[in-house]
SEMI-892911 format. One record per residue: z, x, y of N, C-alpha, C, O in turn; residue number from 1; residue in one letter. Coordinates in Angstrom, 2 decimals, always signed. Atoms other than C-alpha are relative to their C-alpha. Layout:
<recs>
REC      n.zz      n.xx      n.yy     ca.zz     ca.xx     ca.yy      c.zz      c.xx      c.yy      o.zz      o.xx      o.yy    nr   rest
REC         Z         X         Y         Z         X         Y         Z         X         Y         Z         X         Y   NUM      A
...
</recs>
This chain:
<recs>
REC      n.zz      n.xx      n.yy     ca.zz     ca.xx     ca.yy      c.zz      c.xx      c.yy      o.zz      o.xx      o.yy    nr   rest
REC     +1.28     -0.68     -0.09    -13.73    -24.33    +18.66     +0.16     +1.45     -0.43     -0.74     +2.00     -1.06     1      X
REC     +0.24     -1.52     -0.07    -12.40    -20.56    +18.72     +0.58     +0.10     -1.67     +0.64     +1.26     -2.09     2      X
REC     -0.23     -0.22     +0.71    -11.09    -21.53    +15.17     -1.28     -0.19     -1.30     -1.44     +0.53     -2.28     3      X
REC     +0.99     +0.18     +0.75    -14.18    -23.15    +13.55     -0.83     +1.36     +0.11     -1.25     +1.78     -0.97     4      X
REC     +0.83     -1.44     -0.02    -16.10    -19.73    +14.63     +0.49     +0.90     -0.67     -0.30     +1.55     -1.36     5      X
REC     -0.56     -0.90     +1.03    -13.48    -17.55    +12.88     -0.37     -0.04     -1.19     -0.72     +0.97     -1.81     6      X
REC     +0.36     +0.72     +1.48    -14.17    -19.80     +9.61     -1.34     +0.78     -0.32     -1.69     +1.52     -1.24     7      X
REC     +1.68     -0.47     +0.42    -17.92    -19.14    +10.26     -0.35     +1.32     -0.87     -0.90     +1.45     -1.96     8      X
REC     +0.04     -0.98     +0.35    -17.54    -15.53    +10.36     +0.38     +0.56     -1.09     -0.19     +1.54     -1.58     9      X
REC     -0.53     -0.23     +0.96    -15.41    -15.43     +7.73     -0.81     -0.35     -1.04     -1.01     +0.39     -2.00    10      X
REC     +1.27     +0.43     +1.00    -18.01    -17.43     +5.83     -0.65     +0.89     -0.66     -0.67     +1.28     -1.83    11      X
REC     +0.83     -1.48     +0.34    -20.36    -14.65     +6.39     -0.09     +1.21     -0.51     -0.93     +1.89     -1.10    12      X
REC     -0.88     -1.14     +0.70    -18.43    -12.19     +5.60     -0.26     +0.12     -1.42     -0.90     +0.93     -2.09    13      X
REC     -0.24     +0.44     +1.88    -17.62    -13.75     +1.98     -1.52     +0.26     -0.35     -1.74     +1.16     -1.16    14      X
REC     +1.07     +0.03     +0.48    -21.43    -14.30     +1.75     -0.85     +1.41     -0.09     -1.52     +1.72     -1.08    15      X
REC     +0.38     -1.57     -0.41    -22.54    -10.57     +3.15     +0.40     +0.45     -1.80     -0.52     +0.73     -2.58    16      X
REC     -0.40     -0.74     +0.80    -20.03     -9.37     +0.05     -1.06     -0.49     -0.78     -2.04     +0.19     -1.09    17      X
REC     +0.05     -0.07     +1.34    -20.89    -11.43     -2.53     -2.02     +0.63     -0.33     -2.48     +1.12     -1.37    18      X
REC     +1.42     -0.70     -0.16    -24.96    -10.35     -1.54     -0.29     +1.12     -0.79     -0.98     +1.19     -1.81    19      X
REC     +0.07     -0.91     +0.04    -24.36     -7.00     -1.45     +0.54     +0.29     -1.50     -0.20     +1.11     -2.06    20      X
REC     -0.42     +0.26     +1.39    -22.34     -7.39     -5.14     -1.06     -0.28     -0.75     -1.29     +0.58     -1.60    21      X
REC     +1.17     +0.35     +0.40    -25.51     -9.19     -6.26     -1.41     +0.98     -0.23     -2.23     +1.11     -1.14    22      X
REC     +0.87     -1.33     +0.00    -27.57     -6.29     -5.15     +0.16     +1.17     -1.05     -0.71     +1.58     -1.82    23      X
REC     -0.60     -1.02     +0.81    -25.72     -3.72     -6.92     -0.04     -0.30     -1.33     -0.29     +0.63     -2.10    24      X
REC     -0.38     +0.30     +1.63    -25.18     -5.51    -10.38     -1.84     +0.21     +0.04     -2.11     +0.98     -0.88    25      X
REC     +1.32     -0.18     +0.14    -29.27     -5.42     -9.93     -0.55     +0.94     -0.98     -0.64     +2.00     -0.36    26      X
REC     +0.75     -1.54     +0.44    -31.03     -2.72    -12.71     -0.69     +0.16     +0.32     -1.19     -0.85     +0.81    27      X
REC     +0.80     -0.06     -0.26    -33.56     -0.97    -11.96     -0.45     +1.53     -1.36     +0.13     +2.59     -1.58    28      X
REC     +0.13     -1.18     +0.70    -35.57     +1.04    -14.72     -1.24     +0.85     -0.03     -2.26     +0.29     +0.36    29      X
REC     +0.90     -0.65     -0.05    -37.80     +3.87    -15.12     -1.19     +0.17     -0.97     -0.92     +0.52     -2.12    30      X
REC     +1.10     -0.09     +0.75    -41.26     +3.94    -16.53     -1.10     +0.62     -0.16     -2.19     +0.07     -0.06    31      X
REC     +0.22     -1.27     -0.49    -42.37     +7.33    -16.53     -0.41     +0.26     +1.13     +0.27     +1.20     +1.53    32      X
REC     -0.26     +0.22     -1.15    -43.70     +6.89    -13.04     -0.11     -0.86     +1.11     -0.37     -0.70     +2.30    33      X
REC     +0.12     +1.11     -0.70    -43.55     +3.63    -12.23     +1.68     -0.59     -0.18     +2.48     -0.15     -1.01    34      X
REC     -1.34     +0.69     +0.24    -40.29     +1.44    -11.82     +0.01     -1.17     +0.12     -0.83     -1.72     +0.83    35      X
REC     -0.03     +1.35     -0.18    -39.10     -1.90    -12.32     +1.05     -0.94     -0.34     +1.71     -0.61     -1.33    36      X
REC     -1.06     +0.21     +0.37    -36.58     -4.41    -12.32     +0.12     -1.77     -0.77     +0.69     -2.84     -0.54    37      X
REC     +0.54     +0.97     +0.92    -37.80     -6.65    -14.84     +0.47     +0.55     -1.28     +0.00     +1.49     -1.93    38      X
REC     -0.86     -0.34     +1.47    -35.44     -6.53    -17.84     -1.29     +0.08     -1.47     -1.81     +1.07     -2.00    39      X
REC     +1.19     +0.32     +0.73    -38.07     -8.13    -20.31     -1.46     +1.25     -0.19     -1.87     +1.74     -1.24    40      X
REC     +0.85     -0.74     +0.03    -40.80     -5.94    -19.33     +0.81     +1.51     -0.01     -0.06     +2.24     +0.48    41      X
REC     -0.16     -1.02     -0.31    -38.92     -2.74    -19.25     +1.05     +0.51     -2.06     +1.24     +1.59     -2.63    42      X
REC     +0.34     +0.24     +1.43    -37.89     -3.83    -23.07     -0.69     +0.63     -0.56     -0.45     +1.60     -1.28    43      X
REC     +0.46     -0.07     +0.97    -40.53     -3.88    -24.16     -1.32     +1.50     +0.01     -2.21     +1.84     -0.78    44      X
REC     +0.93     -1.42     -0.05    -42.32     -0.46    -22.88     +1.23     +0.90     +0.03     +1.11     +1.92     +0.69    45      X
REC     -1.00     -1.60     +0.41    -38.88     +1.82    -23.88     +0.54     +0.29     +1.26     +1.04     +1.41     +1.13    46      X
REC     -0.01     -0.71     -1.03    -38.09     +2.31    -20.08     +1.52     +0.21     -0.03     +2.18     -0.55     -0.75    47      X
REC     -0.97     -0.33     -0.26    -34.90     +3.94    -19.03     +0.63     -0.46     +1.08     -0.09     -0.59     +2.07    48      X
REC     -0.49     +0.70     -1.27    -32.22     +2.40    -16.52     +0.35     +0.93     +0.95     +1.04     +1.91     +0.65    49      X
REC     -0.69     -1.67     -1.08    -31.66     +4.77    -13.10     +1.04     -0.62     +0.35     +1.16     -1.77     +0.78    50      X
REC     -0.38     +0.60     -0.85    -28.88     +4.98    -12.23     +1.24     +1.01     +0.91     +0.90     +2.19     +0.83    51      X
REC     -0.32     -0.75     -0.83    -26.22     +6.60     -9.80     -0.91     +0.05     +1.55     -0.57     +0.86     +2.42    52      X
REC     +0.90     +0.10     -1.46    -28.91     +5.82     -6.62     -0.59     -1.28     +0.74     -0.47     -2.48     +0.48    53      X
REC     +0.88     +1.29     -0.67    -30.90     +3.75     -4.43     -1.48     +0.30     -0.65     -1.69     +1.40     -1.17    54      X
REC     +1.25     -0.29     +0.27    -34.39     +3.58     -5.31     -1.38     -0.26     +0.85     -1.89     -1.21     +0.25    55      X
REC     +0.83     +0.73     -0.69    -37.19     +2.83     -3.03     -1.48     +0.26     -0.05     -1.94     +1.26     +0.50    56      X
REC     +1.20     -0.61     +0.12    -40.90     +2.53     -4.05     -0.74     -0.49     +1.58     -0.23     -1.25     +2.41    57      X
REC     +0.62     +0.73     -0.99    -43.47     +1.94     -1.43     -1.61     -0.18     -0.76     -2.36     +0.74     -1.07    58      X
REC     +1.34     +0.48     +0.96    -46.61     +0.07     -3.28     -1.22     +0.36     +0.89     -1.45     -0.10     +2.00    59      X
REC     +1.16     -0.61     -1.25    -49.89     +2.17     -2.00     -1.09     -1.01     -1.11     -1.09     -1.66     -2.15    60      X
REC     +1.79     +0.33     +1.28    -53.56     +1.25     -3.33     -0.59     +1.22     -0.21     -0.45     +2.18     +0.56    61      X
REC     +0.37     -0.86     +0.65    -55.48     +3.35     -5.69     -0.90     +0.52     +1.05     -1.28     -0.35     +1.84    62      X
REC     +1.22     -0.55     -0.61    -57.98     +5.43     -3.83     -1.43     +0.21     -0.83     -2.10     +1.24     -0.90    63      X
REC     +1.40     -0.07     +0.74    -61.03     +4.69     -5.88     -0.84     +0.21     +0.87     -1.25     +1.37     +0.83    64      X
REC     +0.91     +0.27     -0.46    -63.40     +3.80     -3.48     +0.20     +1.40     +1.01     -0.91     +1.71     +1.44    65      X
REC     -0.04     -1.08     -1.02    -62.44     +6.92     -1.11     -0.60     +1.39     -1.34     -1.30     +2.37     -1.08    66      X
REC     +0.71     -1.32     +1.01    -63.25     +9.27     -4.66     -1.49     -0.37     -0.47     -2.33     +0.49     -0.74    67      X
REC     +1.54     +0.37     -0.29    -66.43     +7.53     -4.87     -0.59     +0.28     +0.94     -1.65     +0.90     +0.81    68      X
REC     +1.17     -1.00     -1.20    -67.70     +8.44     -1.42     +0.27     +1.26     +0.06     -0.30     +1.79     +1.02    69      X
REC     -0.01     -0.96     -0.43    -66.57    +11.61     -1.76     -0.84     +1.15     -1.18     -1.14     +2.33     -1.02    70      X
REC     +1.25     +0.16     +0.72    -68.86    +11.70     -4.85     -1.15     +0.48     +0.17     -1.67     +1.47     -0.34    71      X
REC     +1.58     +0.73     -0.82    -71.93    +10.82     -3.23     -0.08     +1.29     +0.84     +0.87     +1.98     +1.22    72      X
REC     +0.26     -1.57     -1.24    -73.78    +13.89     -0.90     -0.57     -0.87     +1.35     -0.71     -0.28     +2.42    73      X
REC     +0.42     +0.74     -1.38    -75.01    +11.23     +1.73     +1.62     -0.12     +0.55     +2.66     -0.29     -0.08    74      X
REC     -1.08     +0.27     -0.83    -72.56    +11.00     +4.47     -0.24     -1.15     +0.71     -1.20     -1.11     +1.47    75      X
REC     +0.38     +1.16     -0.41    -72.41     +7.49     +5.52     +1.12     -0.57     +1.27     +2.17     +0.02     +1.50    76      X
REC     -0.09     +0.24     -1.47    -71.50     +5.86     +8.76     +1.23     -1.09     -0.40     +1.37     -1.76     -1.43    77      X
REC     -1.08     +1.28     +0.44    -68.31     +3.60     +9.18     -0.80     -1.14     +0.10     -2.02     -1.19     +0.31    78      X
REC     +0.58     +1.24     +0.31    -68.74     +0.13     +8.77     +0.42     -0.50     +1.49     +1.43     -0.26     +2.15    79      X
REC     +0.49     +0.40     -0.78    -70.04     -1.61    +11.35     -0.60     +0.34     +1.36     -0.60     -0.50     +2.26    80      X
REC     +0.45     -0.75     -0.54    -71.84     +1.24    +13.47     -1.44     -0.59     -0.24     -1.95     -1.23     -1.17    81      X
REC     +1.45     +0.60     -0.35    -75.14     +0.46    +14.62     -0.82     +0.97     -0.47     -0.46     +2.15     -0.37    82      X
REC     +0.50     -0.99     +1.08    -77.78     +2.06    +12.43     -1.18     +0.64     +1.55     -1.44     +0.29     +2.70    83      X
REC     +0.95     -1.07     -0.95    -80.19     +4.59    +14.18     -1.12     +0.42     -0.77     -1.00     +0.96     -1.87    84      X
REC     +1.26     -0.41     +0.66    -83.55     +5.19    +13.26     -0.36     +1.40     -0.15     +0.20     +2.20     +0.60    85      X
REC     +0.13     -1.35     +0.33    -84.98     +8.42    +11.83     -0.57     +0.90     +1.08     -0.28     +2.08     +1.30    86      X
REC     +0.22     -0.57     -1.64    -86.71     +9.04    +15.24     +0.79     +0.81     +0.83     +0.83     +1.96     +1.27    87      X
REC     -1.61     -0.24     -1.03    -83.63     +8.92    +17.12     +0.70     +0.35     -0.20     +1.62     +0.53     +0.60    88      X
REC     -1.62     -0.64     +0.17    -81.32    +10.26    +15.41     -0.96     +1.46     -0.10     -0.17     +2.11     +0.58    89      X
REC     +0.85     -0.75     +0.16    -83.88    +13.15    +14.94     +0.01     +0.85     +1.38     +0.01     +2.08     +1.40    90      X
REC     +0.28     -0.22     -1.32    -84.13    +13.45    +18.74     +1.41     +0.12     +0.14     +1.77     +1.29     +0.25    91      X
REC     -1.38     -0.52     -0.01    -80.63    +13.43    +18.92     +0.29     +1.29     -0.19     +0.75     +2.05     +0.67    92      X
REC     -0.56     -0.87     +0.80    -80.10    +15.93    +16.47     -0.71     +1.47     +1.43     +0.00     +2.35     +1.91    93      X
REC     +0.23     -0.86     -0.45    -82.41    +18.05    +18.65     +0.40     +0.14     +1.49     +0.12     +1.18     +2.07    94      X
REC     -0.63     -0.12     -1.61    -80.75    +17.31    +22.39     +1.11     +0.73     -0.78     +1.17     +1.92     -0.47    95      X
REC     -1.32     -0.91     +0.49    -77.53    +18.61    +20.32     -0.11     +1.92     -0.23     +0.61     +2.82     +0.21    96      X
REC     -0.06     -1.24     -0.01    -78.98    +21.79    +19.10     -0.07     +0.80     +1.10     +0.44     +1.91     +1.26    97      X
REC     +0.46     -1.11     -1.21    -80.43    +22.80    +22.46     +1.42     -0.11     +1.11     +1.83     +0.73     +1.91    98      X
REC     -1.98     -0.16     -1.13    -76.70    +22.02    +24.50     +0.62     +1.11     -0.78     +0.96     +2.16     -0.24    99      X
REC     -0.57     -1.61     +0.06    -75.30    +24.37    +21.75     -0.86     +1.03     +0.09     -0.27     +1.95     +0.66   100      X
REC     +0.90     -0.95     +0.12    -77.88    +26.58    +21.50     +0.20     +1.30     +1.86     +0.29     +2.50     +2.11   101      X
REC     +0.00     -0.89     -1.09    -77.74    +26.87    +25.56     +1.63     +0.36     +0.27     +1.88     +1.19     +1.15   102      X
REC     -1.17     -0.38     +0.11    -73.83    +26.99    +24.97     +0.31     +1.24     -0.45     +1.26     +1.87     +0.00   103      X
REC     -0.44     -1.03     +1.13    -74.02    +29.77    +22.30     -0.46     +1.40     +1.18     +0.28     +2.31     +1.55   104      X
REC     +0.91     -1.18     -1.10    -76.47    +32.16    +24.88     +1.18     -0.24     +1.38     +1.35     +0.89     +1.85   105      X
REC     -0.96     -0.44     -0.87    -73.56    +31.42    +27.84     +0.98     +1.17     -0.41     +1.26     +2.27     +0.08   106      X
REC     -1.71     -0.83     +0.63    -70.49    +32.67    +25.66     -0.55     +1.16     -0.82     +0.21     +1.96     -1.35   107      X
REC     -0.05     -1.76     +0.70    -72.34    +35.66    +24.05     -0.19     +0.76     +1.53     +0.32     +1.87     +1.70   108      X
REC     +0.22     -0.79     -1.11    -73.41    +36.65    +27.60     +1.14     +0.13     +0.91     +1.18     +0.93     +1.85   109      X
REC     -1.47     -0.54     -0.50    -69.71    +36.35    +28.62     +0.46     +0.67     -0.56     +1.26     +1.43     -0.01   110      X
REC     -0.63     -1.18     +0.47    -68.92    +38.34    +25.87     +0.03     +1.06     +0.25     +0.99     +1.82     +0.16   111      X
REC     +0.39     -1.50     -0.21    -70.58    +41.16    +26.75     +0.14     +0.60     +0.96     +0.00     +1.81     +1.13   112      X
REC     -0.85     -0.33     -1.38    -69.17    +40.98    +30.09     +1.76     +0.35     -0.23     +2.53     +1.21     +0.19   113      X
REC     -1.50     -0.69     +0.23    -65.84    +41.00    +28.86     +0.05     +1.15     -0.88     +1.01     +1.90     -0.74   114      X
REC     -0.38     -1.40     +0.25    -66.53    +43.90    +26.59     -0.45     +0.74     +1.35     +0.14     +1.80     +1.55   115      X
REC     +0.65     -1.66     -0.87    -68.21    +46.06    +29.38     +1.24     -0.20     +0.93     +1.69     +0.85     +1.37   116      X
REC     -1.46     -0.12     -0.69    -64.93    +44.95    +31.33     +0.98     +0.55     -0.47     +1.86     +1.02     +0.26   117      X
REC     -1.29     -0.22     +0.62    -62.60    +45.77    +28.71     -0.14     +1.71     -0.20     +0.71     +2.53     +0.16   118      X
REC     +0.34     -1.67     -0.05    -64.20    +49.41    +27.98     +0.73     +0.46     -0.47     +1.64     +1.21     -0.12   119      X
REC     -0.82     -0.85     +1.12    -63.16    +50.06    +24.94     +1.53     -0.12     +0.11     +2.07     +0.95     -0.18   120      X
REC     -1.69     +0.30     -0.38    -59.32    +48.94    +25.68     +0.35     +1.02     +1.19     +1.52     +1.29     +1.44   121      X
REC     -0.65     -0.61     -1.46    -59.50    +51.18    +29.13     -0.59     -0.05     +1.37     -1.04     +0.81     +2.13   122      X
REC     +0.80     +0.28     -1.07    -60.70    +49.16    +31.65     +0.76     +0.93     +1.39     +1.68     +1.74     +1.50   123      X
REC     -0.56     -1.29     -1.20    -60.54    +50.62    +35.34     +1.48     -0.99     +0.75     +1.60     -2.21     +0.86   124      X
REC     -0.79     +0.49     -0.55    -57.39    +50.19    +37.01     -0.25     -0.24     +1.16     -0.82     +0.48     +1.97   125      X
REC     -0.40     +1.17     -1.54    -56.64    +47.29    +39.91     +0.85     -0.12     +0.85     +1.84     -0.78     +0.51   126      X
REC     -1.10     +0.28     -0.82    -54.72    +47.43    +42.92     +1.38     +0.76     -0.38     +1.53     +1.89     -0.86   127      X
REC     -0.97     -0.73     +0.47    -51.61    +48.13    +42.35     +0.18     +0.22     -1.58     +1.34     +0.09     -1.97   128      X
REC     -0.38     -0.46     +1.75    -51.85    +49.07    +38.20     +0.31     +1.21     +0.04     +0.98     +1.71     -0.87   129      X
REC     -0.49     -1.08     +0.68    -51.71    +52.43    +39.21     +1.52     +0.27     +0.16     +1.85     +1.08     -0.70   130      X
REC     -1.35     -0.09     -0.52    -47.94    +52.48    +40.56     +0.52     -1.01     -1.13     +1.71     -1.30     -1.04   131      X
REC     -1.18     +1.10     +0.60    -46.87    +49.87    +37.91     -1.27     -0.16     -0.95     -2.36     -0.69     -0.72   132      X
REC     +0.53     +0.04     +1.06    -48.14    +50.34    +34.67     -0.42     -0.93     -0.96     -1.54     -1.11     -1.43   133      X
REC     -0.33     +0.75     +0.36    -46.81    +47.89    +33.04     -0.97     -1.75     -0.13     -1.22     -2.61     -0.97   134      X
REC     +0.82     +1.15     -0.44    -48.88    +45.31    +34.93     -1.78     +0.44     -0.24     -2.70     -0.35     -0.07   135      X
REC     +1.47     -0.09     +0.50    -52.27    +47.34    +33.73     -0.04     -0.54     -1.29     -0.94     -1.29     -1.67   136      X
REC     +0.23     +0.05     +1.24    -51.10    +47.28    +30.16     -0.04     -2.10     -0.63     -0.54     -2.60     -1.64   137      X
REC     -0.03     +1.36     +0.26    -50.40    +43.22    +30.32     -1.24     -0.67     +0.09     -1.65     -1.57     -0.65   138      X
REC     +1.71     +0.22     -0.02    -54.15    +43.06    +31.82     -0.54     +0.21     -0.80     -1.53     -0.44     -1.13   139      X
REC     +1.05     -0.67     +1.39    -55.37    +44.74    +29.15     +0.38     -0.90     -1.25     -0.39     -1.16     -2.17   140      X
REC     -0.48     +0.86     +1.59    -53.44    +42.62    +26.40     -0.89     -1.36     +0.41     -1.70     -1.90     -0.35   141      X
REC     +0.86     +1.64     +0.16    -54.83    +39.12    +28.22     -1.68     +0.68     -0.13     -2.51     -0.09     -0.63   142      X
REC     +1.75     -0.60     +0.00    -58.57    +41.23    +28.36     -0.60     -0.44     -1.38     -1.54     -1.18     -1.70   143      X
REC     +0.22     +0.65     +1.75    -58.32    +41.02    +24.46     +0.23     -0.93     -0.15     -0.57     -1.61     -0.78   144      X
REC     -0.19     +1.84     +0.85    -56.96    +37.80    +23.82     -1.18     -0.79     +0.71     -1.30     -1.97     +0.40   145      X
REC     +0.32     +1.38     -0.24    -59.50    +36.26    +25.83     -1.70     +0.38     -0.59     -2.61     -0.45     -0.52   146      X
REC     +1.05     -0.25     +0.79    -62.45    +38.50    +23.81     +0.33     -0.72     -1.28     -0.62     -1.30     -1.81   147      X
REC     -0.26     +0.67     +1.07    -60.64    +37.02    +20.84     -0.73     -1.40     +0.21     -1.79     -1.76     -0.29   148      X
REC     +0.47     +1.24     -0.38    -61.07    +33.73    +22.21     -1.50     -0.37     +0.22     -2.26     -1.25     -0.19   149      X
REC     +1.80     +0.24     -0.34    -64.42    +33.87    +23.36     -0.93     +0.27     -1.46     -1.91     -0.47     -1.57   150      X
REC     +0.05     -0.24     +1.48    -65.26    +35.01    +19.72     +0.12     -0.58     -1.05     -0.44     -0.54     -2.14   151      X
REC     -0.28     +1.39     +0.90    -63.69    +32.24    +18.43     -0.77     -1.11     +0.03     -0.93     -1.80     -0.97   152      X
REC     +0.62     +1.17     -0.39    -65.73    +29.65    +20.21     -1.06     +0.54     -0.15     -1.82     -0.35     +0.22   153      X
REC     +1.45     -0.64     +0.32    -69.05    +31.94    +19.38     -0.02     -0.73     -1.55     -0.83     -1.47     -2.11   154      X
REC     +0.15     +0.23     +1.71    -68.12    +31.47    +15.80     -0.28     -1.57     -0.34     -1.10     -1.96     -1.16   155      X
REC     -0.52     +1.20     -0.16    -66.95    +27.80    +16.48     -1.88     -0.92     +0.27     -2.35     -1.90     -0.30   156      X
REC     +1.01     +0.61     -0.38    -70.37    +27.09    +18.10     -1.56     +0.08     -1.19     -2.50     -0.66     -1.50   157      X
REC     +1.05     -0.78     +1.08    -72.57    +29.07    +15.57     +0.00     -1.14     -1.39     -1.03     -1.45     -1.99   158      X
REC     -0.45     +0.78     +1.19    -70.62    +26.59    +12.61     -0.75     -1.38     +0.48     -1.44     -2.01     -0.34   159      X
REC     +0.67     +1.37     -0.34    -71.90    +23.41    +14.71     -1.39     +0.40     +0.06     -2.20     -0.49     -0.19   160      X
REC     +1.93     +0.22     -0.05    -75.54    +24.44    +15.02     -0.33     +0.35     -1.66     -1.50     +0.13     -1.97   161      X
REC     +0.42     -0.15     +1.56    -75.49    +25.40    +10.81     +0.08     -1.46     -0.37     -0.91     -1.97     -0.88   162      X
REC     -0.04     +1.47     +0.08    -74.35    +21.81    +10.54     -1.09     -1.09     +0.04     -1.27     -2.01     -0.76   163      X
REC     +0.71     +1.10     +0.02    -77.06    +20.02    +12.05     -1.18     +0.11     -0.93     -1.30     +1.23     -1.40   164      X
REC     +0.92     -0.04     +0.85    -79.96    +19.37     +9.93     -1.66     +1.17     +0.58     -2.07     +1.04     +1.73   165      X
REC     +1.19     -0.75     -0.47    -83.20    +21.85    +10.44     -1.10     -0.31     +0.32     -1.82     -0.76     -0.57   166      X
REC     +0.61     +0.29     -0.31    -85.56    +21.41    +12.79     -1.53     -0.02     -0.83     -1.87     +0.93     -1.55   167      X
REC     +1.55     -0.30     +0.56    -89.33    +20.74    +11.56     -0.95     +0.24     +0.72     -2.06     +0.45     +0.24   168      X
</recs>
């Protein structure tokens, strides 16, 4: 038994090589940027043999149909989304503007709280800031980053209400 299994392996072995031998004698040639390892066809369009490497294509599909919708100025719905009438999506459109709308009127009216807080980069000092400086000037750095921020999501919100279509 423990000798017939040696054989096996050994089998495999032999067969592994002569594979991997098989592989290698393989051409593969180039066709300006396609490749192939079709002697005949590579004949008869002039192609060149690579070699010194491995080669590995990975076969995509053309993107026609994605440069066609991107074509087109209608923006269309994936496939198999439930269609929405001009009503409703209408009514939609307008529950959306008025959430940002009452979004946009929160975050400017926080803004203007965080400037009248920030005061000009010298807001009033807290607790202990005056004994430890250090800990005013770090307040003051998050004060700005979070006017930045809030600034960002003004802008952010302002870009989604240009988006939706205009009320009539």
């Amino acid at each position: 038994m423990k000798t017939s299994f040696v054989y096996l392996l050994a089998a495999m072995a032999a067969a592994g090589v002569h594979m991997q031998a098989q592989a290698q004698q393989e051409r593969v040639w180039r066709c300006g940027n396609e490749y192939t390892n079709n002697a005949t066809l590579a004949q008869q369009r002039g192609c060149k043999v690579m070699e010194g490497g491995n080669v590995t294509v990975v076969q995509g599909s053309r993107p026609v149909a994605a440069a066609a919708a991107s074509s087109t100025s209608a923006v269309r719905a994936p496939a198999g989304s439930p269609r929405v009438e001009g009503a409703d999506q209408r009514a939609r459109d307008g529950e959306a503007r008025t959430v940002l709308e009452s979004e946009l009127k929160k975050a400017e009216e926080r803004q203007a709280q965080l400037l009248k807080d920030y005061n000009n980069g010298e807001p009033e000092k807290q607790g202990g800031e005056a004994r430890n400086y250090q800990k005013y000037l770090d307040r003051v750095a998050e004060m700005k980053a979070e006017i930045a921020r809030n600034e960002s999501d003004i802008a952010g919100i302002r870009r989604e209400i240009g988006r939706l279509p205009a009320t009539r």
